[in-house]
N, C-alpha and C positions, 0 to 999 in steps of 0.2 A: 279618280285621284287615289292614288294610294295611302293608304292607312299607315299609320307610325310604327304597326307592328309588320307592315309588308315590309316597309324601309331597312329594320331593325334586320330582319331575316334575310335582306339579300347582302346585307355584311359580313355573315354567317354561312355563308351558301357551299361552299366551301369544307368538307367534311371536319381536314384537319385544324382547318382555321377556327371552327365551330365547339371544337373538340375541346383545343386551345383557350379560347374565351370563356367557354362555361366552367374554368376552372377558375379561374382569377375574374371571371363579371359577376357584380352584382346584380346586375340590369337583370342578368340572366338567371340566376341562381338564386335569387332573390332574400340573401343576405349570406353575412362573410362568416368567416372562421368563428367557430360555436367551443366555449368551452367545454370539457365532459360535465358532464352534472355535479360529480363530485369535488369539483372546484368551482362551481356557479357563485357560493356563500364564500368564496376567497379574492373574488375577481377583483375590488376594490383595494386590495393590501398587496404591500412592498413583495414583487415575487422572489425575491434573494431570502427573505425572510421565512414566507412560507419553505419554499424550497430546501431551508437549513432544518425547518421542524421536520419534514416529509422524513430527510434525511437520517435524522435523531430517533424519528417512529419506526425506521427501517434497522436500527440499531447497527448501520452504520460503524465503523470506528473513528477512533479524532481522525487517524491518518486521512481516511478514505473522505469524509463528510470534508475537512478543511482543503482536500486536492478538487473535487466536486464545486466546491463555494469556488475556491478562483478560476477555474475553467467556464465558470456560469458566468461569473463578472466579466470575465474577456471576450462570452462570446454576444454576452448582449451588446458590450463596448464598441463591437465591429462596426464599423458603418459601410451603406452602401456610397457611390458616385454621388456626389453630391449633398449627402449630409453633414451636418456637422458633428463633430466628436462631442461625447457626453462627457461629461464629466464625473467625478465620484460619486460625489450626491444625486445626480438627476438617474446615474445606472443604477444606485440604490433605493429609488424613487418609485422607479416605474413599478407597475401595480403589474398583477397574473394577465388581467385582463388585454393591458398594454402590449405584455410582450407574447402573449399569444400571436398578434397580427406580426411583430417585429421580430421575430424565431421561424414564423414561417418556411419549411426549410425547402421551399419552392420560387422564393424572393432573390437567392443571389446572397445571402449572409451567409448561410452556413457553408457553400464554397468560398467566397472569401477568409470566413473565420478557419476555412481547413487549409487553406492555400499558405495562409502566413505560419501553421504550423509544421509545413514542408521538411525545414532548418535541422529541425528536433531527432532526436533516436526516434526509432521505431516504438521502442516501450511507453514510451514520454508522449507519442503520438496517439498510440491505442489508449493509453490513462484519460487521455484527455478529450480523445473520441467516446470513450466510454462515459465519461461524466454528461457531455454533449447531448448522448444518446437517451440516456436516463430522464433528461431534465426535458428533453424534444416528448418524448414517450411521458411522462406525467403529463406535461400540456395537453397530450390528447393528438400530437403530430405523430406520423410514420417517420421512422428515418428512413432516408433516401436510398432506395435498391444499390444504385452507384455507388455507392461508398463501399471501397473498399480497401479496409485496414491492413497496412504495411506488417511484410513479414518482418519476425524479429530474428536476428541474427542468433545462429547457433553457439552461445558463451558458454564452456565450459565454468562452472562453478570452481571459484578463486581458493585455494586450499594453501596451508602454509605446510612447507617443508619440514620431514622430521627434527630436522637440524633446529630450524625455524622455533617449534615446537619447545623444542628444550631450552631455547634462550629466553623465550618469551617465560616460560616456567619459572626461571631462575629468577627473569626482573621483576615476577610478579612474589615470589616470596621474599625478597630483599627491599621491595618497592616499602617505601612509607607511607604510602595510603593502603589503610586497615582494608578497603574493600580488593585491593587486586588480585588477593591470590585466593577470595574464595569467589569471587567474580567470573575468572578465567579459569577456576577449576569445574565451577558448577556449570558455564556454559561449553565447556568441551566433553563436561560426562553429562549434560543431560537437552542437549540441542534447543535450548529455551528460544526462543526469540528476544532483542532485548527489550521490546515493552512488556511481554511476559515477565520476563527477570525482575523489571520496574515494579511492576504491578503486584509481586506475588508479596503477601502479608505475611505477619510471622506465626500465624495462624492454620497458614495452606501448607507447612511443612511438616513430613511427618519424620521426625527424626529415625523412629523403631523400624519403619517399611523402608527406612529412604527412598523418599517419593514426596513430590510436592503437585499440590492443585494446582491447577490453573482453569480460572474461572473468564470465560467472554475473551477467550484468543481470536486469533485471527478468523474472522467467517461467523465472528458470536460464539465460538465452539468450545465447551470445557473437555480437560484431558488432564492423565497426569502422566508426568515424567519421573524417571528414574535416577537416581546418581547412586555413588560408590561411598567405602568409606571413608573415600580421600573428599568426596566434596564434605563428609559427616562432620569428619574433624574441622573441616576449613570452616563450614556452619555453627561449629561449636567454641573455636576462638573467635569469630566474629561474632558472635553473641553474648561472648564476656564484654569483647569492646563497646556494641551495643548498648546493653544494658546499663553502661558507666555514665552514658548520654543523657541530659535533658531532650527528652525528643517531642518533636513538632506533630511527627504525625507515630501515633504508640503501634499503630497497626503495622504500618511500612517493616519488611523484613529488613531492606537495603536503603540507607539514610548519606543523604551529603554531607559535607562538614558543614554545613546548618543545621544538622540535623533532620531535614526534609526529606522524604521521599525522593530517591534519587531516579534521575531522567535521565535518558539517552544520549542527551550532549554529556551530561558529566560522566558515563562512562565510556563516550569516545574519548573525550581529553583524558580521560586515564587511559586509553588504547592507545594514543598519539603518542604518551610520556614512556609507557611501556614500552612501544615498538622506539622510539630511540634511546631507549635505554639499553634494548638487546641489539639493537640493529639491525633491525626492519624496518623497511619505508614504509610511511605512513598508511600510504596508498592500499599497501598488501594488507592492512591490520587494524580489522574491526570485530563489532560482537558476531559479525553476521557470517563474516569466515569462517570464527570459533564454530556456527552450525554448523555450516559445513564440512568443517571437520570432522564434525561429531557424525554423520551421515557416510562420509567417504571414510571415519574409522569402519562403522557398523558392516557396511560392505566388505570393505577388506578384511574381516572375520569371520564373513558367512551368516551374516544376516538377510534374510528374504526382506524382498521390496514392500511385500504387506507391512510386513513388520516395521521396516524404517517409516514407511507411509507413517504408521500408528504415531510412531513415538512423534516425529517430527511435525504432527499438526497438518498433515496437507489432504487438502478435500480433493485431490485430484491427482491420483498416482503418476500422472504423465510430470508432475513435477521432482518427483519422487527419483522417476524413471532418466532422468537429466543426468545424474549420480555415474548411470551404467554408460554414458556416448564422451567418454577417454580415448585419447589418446594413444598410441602402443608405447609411445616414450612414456606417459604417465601409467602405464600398464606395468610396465618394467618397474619401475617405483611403487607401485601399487602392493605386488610379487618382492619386492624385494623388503617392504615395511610389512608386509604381513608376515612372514617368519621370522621376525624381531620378535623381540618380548617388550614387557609391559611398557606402556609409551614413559613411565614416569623414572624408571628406573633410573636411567642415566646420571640424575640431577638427584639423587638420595645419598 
């Protein structure tokens, strides 16, 4: 009579079928998916939670840790055939230990959860495969050889016209909010990012070098940028206006009409009012153009790519190098704005 474990192994018999089983049997393998050790003492606590500290220890930025948090929420959300959907509370429930077996990315979720983000850009897709992959790799899983992340399309970097240039200039010294024209003068002489711009104190600026700090930019990384003594002056009548204020936060160089530390959205709605006040479409006119600006000036007077790399904050000159893959129509405008003189001039 045959034994239980004869039975067991002629089910088995089969190399690839055997292969197959010993991955997903317990029978066989003689127990399942094993946290690393280093989350053994977390396995009973809310994994979205831990996952946010992890994030925060990694020093992370808001952008990146709050893109990170909802790609994690959507992809435990996923369900397989025959589940039922979670709800808010029960996905921010589930414990490390939980969703160790439920992320499994050998289960059929994580092609599902990459299937429904087909829809999406390329960038939107890799952002989101990246958080995916982070969160898969802490639990202690591989990601999946297979996967393989969409190329992104070749976007020339959105730049405003000289023309462009000069209106915006004009609306932003006529403009009635105190912050426009040292705003848009400081981020086209000194390629800041605008949470940079947000975040720098009144502290970080050195009036006599013109040059300001910047402390935990993008990548965690401190740098300083340069500007002219057109952004000096512009620094210097905002800080009469300044100082006239009750302020919220004393540190903040750049303040709302609350007085607050001023954020991102409020200096797009000052971008939105400025671009139709010159007549640019919205679409064309944000801070993040102004860098690029500031980047496709530097170029077009014969600055080397180290160099822009430096000033502009980026850990990887291949972003740098984006700057040089123009157009020959934009080539021709390129040649024809570089033997111009000073961008400001016009509007004096």
């Amino acid at each position: 009579m045959a034994t239980k474990e004869e039975d067991e192994s002629a089910h088995f018999s089969d190399a690839s079928t055997r292969q197959y089983i010993e991955r997903f049997s317990d029978a066989i393998v003689g127990h399942g998916l094993q946290l690393p050790s280093r989350l053994v003492r977390l396995a009973n606590l809310p994994l979205l939670d831990c996952f946010q500290q992890q994030l925060n220890a990694e020093k992370k930025s808001r952008h990146t840790t709050r893109a990170y948090a909802i790609a994690a929420r959507r992809f435990l959300a996923t369900t397989l055939p025959g589940e039922d959907e979670p709800n808010k509370e029960q996905v921010e429930e589930l414990t490390v230990e939980e969703a160790l077996d439920r992320l499994d990315p050998n289960n059929g979720r994580f092609d599902l959860w990459l299937q429904s983000q087909s829809h999406l850009r390329a960038s939107t897709v890799n952002a989101r495969l990246a958080a995916a992959s982070h969160l898969l790799k802490w639990l202690g899983h591989a990601v999946p050889e297979w996967v393989i992340r969409p190329q992104r399309s070749k976007r020339l970097p959105r730049v405003l016209t000289r023309d462009e240039l000069g209106k915006l200039l004009r609306a932003a010294q006529e403009s009635e909010n105190p912050l426009a024209e040292v705003v848009v003068t400081l981020l086209l002489e000194s390629g800041l990012r605008v949470s940079e711009l947000c975040n720098l104190n009144e502290a970080d600026v050195d009036m006599h070098d013109k040059s300001a700090q910047v402390w935990s930019g993008k990548g965690d990384k401190d740098r300083r940028v340069l500007f002219s003594h057109r952004s000096k002056e512009a620094l210097e009548k905002w800080g009469l206006y300044r100082n006239s204020l009750k302020l919220r936060d004393e540190e903040a160089l750049f303040v709302n009409g609350r007085a607050s530390r001023v954020t991102s959205r409020n200096l797009q709605k000052m971008m939105d009012s400025l671009g139709d006040s010159a007549g640019i479409p919205r679409s064309r006119l944000s801070p993040h153009v102004l860098r690029h600006n500031f980047a496709t000036g530097l170029l077009e007077r014969g600055a080397d790519l180290v160099s822009i790399q430096r000033l502009m904050g980026h850990s990887n000159i291949a972003s740098t190098r984006v700057y040089l893959e123009i157009s020959d129509q934009t080539l021709r405008e390129v040649y024809r704005r570089a033997h111009e003189t000073d961008l400001f001039e016009d509007i004096e």
